[in-house]
MIVEX-926957 format. One record per residue: x, y, z of N, C-alpha, C in turn. Coordinates in steps of 0.001 Angstrom, whole numbers, plus 524288, in hexadecimal, padded with zeros to 5 digits. Atoms other than C-alpha are relative to their C-alpha. Layout:
XYZXYZXYZ ...
//
This chain:
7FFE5804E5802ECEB71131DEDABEBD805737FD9F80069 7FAB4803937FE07EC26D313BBABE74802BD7FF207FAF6 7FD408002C8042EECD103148BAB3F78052F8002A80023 7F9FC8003E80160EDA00312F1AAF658040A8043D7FFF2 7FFAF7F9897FF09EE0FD31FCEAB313806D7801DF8001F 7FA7B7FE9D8014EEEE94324BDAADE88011280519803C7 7FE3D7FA2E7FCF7EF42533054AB69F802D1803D67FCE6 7FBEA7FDC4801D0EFE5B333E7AAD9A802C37FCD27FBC8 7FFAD801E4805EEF045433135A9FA7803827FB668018C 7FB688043B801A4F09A232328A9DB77FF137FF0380620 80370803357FC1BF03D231FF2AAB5A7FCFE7FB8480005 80385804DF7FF35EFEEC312CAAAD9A7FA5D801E780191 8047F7FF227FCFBEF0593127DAB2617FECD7FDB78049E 800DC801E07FB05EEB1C31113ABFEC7F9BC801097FF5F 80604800E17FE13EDC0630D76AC1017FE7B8025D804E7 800677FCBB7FBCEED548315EAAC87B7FB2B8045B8008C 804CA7FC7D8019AEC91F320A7AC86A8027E803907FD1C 7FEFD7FC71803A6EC79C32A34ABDE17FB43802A87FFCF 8049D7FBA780028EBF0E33651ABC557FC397FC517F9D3 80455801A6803D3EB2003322EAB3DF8024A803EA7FC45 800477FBBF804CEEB2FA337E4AA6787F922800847FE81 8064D7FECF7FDACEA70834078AA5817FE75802627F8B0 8014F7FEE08048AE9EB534248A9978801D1805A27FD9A 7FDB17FC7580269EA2A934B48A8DAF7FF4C7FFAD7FA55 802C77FF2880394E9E0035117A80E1803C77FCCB7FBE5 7FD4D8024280447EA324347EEA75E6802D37FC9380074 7FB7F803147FC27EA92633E1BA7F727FAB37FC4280234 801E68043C7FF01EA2FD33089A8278801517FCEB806BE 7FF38803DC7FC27EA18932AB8A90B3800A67FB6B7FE4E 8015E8064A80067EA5FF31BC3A90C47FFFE7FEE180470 8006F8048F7F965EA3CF3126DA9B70804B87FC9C7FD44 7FCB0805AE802F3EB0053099BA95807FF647F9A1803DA 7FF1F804B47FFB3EB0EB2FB64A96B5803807FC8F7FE0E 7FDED801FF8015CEBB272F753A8F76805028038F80048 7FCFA7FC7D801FBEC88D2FF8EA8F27806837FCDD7FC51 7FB4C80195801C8ED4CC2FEC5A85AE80432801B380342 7FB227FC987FEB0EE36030197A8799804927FD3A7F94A 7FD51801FE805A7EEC06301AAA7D0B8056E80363800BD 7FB657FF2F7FE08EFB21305B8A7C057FFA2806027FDC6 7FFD67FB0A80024EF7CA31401A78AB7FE3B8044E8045A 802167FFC87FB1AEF148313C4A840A8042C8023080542 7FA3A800E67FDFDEFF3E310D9A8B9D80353804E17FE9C 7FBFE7FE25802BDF064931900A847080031806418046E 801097FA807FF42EFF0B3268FA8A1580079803AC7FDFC 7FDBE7FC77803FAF022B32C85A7D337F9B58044C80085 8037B7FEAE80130EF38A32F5AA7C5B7FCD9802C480686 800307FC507FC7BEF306336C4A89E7802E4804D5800C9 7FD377F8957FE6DEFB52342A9A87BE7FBC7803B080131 8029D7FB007FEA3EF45E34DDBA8C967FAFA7FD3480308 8053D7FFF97FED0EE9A7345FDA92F680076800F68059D 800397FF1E7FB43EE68B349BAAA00E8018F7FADB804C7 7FE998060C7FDAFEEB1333F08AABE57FC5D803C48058D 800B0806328017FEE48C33739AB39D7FCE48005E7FA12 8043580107803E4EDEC4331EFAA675800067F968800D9 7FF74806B77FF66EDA1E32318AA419801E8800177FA8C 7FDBF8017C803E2EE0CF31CE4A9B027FA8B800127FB4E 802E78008B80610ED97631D88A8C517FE997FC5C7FEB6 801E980325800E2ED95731380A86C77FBC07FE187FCE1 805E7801438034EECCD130C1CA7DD07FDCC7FC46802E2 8021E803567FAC4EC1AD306E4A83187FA617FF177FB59 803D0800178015CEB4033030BA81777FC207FFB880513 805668001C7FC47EA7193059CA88A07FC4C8022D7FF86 8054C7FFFA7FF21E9ADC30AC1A8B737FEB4807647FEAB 801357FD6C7FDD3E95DE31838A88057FB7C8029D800F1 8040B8002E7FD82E8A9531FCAA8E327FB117FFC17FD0F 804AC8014F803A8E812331BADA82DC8004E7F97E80114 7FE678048080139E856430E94A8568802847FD297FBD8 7FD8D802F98053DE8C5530ADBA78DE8059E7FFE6802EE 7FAC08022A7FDCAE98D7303BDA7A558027E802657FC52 7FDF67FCE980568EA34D30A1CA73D5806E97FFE7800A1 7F9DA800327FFA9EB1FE309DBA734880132805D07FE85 7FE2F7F90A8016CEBA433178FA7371806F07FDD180188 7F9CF80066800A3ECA1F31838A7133802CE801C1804F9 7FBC47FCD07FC55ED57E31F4AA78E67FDE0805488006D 8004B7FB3280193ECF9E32CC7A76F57FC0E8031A80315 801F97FF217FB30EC87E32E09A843E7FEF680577800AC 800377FA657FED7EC59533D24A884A802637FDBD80422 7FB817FF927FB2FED09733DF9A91857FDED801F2805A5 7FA43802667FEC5ED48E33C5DA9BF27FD3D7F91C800C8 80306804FE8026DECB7432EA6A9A888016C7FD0F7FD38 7FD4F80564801E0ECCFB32240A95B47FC727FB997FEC0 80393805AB80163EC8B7313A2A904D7FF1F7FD578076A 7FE9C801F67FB83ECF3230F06A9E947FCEB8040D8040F 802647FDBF7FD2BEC3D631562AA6C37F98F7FDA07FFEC 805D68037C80117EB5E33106FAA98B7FD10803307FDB0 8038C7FD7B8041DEB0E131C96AA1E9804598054B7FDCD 7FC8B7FC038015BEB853325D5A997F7FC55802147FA90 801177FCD0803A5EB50A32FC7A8E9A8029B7FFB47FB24 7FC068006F8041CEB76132FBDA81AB7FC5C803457FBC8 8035C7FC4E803FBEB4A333902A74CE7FBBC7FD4F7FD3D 8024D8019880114EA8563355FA6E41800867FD847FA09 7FE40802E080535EAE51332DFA60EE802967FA6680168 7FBDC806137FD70EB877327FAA689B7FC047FC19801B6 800F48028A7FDF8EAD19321BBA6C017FBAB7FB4C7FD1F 80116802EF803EEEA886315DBA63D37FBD17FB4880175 802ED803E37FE56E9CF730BB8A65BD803F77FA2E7FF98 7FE0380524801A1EA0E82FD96A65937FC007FC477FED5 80474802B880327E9B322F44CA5E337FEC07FB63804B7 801708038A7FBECE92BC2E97FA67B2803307FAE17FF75 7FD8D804247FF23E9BA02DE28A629E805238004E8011B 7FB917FDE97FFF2EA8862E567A6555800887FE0580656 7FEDD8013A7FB54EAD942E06CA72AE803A3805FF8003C 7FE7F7FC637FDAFEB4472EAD6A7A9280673800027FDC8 7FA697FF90801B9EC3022E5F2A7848801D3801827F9B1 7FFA67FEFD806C0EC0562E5B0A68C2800668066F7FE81 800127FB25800E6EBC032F34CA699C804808033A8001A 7F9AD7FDAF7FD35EC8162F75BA708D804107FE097FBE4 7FB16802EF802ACED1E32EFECA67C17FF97802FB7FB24 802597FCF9802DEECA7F2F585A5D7580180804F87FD70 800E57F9847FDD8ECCA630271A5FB4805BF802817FF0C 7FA407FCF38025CEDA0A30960A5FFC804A77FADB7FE80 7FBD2802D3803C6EE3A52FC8CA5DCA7FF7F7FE977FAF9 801EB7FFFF806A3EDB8A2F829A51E1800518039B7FCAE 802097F95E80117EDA1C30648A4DEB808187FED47FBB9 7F9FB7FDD27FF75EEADB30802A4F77800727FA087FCE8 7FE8F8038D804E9EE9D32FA4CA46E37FE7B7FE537F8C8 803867FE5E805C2EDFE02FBFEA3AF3801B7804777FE14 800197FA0680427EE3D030985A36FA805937FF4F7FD21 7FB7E801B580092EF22B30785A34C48016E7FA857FC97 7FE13805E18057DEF11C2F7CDA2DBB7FC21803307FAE0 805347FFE580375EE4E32FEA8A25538055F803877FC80 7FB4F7FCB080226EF07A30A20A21F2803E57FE057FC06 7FAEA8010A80283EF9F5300B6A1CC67FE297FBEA7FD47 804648025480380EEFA72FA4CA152E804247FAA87FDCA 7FD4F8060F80061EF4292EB81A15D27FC977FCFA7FAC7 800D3803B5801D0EF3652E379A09AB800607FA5380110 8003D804498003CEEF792D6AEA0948804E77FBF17FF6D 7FC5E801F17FEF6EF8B52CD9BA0CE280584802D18011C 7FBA47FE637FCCAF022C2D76CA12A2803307FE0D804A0 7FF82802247FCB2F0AFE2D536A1C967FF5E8030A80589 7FF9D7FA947FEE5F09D02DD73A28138002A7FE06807B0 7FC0C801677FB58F10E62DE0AA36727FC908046A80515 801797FE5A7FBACF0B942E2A7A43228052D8016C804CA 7FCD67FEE17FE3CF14F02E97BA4B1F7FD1C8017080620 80489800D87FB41F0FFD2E894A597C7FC847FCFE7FFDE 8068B803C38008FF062F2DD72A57047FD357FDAB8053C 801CB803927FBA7F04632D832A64F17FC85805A980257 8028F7FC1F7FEACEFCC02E558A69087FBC57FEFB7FCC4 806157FF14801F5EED692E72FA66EA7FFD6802847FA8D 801437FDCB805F4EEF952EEEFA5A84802FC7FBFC7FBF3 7FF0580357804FEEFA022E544A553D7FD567FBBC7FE8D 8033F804A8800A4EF1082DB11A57A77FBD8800C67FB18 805207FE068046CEE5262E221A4F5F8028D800E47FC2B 7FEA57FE9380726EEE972E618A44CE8013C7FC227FD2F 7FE9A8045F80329EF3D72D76AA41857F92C7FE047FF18 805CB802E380230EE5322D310A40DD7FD19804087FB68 8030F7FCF7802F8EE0572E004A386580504800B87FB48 7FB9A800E18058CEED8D2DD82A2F337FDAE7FC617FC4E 802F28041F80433EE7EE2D0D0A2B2D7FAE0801287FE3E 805C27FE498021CEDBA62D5CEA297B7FF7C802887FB2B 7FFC87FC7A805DCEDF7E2DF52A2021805727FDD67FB34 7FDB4802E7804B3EE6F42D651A17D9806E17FC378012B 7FB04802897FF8EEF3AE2D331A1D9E800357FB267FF13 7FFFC804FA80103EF9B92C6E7A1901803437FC2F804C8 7FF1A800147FC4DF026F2C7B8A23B08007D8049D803BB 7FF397FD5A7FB68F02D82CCE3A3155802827FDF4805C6 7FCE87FFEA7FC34F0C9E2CDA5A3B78800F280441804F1 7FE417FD577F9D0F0F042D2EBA4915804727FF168020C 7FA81800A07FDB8F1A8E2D684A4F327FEB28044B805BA 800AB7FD3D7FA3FF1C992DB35A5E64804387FD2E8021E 7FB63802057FE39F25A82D705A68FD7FE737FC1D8048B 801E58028E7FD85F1D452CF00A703F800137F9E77FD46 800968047180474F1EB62C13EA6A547FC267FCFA8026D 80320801A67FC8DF16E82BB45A73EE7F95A802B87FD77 803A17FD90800C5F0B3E2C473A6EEC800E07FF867F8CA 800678026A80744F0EB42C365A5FFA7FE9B7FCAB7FE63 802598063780023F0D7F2B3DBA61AD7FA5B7FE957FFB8 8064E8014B7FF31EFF1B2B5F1A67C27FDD2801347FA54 803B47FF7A8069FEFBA02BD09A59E7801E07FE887FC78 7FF578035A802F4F01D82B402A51A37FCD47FAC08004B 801A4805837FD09EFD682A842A587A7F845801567FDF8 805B17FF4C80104EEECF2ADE7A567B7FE1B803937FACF 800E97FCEC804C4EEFC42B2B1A48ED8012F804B27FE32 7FE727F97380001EF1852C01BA4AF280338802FE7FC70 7FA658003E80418EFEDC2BFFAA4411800477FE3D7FC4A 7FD918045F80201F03F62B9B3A3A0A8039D7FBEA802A0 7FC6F801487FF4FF101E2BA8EA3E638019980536803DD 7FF1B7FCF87FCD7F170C2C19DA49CC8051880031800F9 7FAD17FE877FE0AF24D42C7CFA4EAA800098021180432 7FE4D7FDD47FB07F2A4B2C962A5AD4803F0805EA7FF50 7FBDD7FEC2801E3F30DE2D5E7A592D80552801DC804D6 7FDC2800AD7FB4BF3CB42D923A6192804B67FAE67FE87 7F9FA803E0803EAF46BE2CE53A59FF804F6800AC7FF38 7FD3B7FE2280290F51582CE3CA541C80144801207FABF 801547FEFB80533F4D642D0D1A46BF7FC3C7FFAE7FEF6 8057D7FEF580017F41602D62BA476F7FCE77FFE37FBAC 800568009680502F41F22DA3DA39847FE347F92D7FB6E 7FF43805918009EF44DC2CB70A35587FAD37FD9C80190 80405802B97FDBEF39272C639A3E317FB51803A77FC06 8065F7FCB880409F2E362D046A3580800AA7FF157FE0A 801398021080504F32592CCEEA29C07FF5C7F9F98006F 8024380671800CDF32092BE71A2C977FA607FEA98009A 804E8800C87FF86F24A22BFC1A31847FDC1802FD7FDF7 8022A7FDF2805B7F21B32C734A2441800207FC837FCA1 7FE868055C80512F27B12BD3CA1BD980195805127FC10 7FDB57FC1680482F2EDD2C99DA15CA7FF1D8062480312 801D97FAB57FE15F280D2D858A1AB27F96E7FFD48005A 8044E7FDEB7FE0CF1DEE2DD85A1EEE7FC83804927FDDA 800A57FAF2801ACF14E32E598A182F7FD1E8047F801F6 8021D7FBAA7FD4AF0DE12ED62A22B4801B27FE8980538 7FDA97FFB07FAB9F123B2F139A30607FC6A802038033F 8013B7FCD17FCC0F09552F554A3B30802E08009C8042D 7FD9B800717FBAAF11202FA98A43917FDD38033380663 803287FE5D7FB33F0D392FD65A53C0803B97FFF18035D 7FE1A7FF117FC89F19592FF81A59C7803A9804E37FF0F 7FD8E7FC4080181F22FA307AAA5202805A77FF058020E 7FBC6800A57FF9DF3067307F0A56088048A7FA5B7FC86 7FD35803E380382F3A852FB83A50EC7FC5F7FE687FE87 802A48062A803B5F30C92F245A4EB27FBD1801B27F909 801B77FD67803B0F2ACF2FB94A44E3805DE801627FC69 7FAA17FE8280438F39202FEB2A3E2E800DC7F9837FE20 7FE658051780424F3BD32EF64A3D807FB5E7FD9F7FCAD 803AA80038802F5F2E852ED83A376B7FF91802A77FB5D 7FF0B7FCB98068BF313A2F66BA2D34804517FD2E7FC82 7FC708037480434F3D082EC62A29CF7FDD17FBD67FD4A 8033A8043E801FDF330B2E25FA27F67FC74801997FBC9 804917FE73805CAF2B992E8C3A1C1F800EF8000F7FB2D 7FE7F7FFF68065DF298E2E78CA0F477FE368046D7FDE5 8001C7FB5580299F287B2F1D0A04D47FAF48003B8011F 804F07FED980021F1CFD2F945A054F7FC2A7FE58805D6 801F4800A97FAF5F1AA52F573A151E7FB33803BC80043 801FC7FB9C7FCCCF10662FFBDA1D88802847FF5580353 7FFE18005E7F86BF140930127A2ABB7FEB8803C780250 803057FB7B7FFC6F0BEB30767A31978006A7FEE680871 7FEF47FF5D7FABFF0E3F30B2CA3F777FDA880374804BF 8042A7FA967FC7BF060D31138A4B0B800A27FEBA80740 7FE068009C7FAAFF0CE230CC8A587680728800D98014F 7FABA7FF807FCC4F195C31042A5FCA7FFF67FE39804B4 7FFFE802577FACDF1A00305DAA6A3C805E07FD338011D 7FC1D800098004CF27C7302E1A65698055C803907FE90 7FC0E7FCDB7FFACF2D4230ECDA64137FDC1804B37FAC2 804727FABB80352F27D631D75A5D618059C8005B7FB86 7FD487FE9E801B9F362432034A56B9802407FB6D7FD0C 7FD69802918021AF3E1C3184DA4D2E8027B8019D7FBC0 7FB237FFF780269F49983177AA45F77FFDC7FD0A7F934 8017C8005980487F439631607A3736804738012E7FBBA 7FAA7800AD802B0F4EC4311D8A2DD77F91A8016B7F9DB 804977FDA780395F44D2318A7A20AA7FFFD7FAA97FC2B 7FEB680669803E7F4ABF30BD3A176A7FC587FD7D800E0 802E18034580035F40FC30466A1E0F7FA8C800B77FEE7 8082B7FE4480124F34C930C22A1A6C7FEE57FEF67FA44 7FF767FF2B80528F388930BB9A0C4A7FBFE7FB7E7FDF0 8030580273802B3F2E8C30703A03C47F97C7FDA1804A3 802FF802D17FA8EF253530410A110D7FAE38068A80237 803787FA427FD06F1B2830EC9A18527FF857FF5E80507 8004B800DA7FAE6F1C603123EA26C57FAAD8032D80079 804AE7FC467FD14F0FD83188BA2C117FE0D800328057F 800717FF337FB4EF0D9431CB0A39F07F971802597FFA9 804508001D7FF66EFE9131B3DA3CF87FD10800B080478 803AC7FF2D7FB85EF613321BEA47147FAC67FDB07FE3B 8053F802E78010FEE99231968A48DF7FBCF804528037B 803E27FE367FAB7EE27F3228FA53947FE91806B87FDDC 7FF967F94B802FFEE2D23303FA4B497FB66800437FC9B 8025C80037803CCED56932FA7A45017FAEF8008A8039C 805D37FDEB7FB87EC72D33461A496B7FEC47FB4080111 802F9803BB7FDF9EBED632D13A50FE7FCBF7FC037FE51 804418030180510EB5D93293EA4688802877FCD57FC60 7FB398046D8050BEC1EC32295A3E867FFE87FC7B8031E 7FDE4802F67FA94EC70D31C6CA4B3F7FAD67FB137FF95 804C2804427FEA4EB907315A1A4DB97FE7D7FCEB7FB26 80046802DF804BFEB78C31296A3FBA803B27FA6E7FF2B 7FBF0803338009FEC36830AE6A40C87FF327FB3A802FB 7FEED803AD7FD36EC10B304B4A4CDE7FB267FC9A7FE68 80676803D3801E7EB2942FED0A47D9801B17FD237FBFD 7FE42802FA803D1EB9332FB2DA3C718037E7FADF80154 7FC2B802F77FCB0EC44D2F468A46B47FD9B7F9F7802F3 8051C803527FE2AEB8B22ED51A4C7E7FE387FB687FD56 801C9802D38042EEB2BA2E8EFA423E804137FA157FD5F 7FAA2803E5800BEEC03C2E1A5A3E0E801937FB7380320 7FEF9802CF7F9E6EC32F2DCD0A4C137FAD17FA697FE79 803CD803F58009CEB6642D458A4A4A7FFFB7FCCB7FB99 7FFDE804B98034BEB85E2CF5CA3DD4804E07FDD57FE71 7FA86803577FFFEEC5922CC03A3D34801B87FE48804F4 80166802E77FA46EC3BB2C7B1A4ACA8081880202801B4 7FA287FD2D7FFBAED0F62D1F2A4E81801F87FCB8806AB 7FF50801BB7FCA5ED7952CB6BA5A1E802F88047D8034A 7FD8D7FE457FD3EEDCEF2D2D4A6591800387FF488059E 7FF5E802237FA90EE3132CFB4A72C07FF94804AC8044F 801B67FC4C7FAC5EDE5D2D611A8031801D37FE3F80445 7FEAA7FFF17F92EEE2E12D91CA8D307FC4E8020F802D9 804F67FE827FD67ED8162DB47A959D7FF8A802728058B 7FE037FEE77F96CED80C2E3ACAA2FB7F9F7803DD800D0 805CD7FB267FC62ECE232EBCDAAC778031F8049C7FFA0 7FFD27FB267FDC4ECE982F9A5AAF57804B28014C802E3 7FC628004C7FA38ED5222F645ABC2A805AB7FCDF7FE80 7FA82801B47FF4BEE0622EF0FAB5BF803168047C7FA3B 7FDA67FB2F80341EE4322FD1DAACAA806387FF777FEE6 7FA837FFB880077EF2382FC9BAB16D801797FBD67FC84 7FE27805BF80204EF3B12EF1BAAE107FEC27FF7A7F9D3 801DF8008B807BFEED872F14CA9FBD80310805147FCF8 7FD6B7FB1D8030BEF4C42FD96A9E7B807337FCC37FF1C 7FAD1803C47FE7DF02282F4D0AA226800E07FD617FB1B 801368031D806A1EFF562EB40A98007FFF3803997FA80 8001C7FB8C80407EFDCC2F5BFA8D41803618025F7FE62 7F9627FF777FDFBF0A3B2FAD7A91888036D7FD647FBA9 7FBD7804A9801BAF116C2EDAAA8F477FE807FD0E7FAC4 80285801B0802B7F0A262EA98A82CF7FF3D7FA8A80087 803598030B7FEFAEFF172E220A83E37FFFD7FBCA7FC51 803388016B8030FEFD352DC3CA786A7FB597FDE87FF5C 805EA7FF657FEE3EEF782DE0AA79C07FE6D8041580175 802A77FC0F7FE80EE4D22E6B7A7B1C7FD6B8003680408 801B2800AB7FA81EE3272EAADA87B67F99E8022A8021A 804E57FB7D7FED1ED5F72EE32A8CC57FD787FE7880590 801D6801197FB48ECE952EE8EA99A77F8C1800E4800C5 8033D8010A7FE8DEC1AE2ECB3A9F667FEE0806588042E 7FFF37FB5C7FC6CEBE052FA7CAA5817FAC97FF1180500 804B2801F27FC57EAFFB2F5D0AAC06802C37FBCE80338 7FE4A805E17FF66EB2522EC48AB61F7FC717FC707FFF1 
//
């Protein structure tokens, strides 16, 4: 079969044949048709120990041999993948989709929504709070400024370093209000686009932009944090936690049966608050090129067309 095929850790992919994955007790054939990639994907954190060649992971949606359509996560039976025209996956990971669910929804759905609902639900936003998106031009910051207001925020803001990409989700509601960060008074620019502090933080990168976000808060903040795309270590002066709560949040640590609960529930939302999110769209055959992009953050969710 024809798939997306890593040799070795933190290896780009080269398209190319791959051994069939062959039926197995508690493990679901798919035919996919749709595959994700997402920056955990990139990372190769989630290939230690796996055997190489593997195809990249990844989330997907397709077909399996009952015919029900069904979406399944990153959590492939190795060395297999979303990026393959059929890969394996455990039978718990593997979830129907509802007939009005388009393929990309499902996917969006799924682990960024996931890594954005569990974490705002945590820091349980009152009504008319104010509350700051740290990374917002990415697929999850996108879903978390639309599921802030949902759950009461009075305001919501995004901050990233893309200004060019902050503009698009201001310009279309998304935002309130947005920061370029990367300034020279970074601090200065959040609280102005607080009108004072901030009382919840999601944060998705970690490093500075998570320390000067903690200058922007008011008593009794959350901040709640579950990405290191700006840096795993920092230099935490304690003064600024005072009176505030940091919490570091794994979204992906929970059975299968939570996970899917979540994402139906994710669904369900997406449709009636009509959740917006931007896509990059690629084949099979252009892997490198979608793995590239992913790389250089997209802002967008990348996904490809595995049938041709």
């Amino acid at each position: 079969m024809r798939a997306a095929v890593i040799s070795e850790r933190n290896a780009p992919p080269v398209v190319g044949d791959f051994r069939e994955p062959e039926p197995q007790d508690g493990a679901v054939l798919i035919d996919v048709d749709t595959a994700g990639l997402g920056g955990w994907d990139v990372l190769g954190a989630y290939r230690l120990g796996v055997e190489y060649p593997c195809v990249i992971r990844g989330e997907g949606v397709g077909r399996a041999p009952d015919g029900r359509r069904v979406y399944f996560g990153e959590r492939s039976v190795a060395p297999f993948g979303a990026w393959a025209e059929r890969t394996l996956v455990p039978a718990a990971e593997v979830w129907e989709v509802p007939d009005e669910v388009d393929d990309k929804t499902a996917i969006s759905m799924g682990i960024a929504a996931t890594g954005a609902i569990v974490p705002l639900e945590k820091a349980a936003i009152q009504k008319g709070e104010k509350v700051l998106i740290l990374g917002a031009t990415g697929t999850l910051g996108q879903i978390a400024l639309q599921l802030a207001r949902s759950m009461g925020a009075g305001k919501v803001v995004g901050a990233a370093r893309s200004a060019e990409a902050l503009m698009g989700l201001k310009s279309r509601g998304i935002a309130d209000e947005v920061v370029t960060l990367g300034g020279t008074d970074d601090v200065a620019a959040l609280k102005d686009a607080a009108a004072g502090g901030f009382d919840v933080v999601l944060d998705l990168v970690c490093g500075q932009p998570m320390l000067t976000a903690l200058k922007a808060t008011n008593w009794g903040a959350r901040i709640m944090t579950i990405g290191t795309g700006a840096g795993r270590q920092v230099n935490l002066d304690i003064a600024d936690l005072l009176f505030r709560s940091l919490s570091c949040i794994g979204t992906g640590q929970r059975s299968p049966a939570e996970r899917e609960q979540i994402w139906r529930r994710l669904l369900k939302i997406a449709k009636e608050q009509d959740i917006q999110v931007d896509y990059l769209d690629y084949t099979l055959d252009q892997a490198a090129e979608a793995w590239a992009a992913q790389v250089s953050g997209p802002h967008a969710k990348i996904t490809a067309s595995i049938r041709r």
